[in-house]
C-alpha positions as CSV (number, residue, x, y, z in Angstrom):
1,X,0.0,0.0,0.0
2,X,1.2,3.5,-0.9
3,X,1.3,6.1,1.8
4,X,3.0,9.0,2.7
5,X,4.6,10.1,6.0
6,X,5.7,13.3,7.6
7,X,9.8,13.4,8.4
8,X,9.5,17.0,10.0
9,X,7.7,19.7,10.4
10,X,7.6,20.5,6.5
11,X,9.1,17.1,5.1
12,X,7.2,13.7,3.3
13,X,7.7,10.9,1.8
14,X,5.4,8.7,-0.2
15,X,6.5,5.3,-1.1
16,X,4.9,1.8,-0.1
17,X,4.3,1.4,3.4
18,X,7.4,-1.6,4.7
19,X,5.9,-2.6,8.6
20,X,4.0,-0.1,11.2
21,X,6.2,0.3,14.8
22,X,4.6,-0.1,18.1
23,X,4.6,3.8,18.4
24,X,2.2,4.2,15.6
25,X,5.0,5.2,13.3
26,X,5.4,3.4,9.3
27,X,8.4,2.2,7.4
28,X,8.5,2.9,3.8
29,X,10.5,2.1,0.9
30,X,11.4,4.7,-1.6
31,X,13.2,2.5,-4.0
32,X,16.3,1.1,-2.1
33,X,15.8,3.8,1.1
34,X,14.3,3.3,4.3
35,X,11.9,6.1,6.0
36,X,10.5,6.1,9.6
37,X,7.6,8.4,10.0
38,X,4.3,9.5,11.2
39,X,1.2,8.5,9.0
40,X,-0.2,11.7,7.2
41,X,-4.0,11.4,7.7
42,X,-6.2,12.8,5.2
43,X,-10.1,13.6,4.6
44,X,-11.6,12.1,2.3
């Protein structure tokens, strides 16, 4: 599943979504990189 995270205060990332952490954070994959985030929710 593609999903996009928040790095910082005005950094994202979208890639697809690798395992979800105890602390409600995701891993995803951006080709070859790693990224640890929090889950940007959106309205739909």
């Amino acid at each position: 599943m593609l999903q996009t995270i928040v790095l910082g205060s005005c950094i994202s990332v979208q890639g697809m979504v690798e395992r979800k952490l105890p602390d409600g954070r995701l891993v995803v994959r951006v080709g070859q990189r790693l990224f640890t985030g929090l889950p940007v929710i959106g309205s739909a």
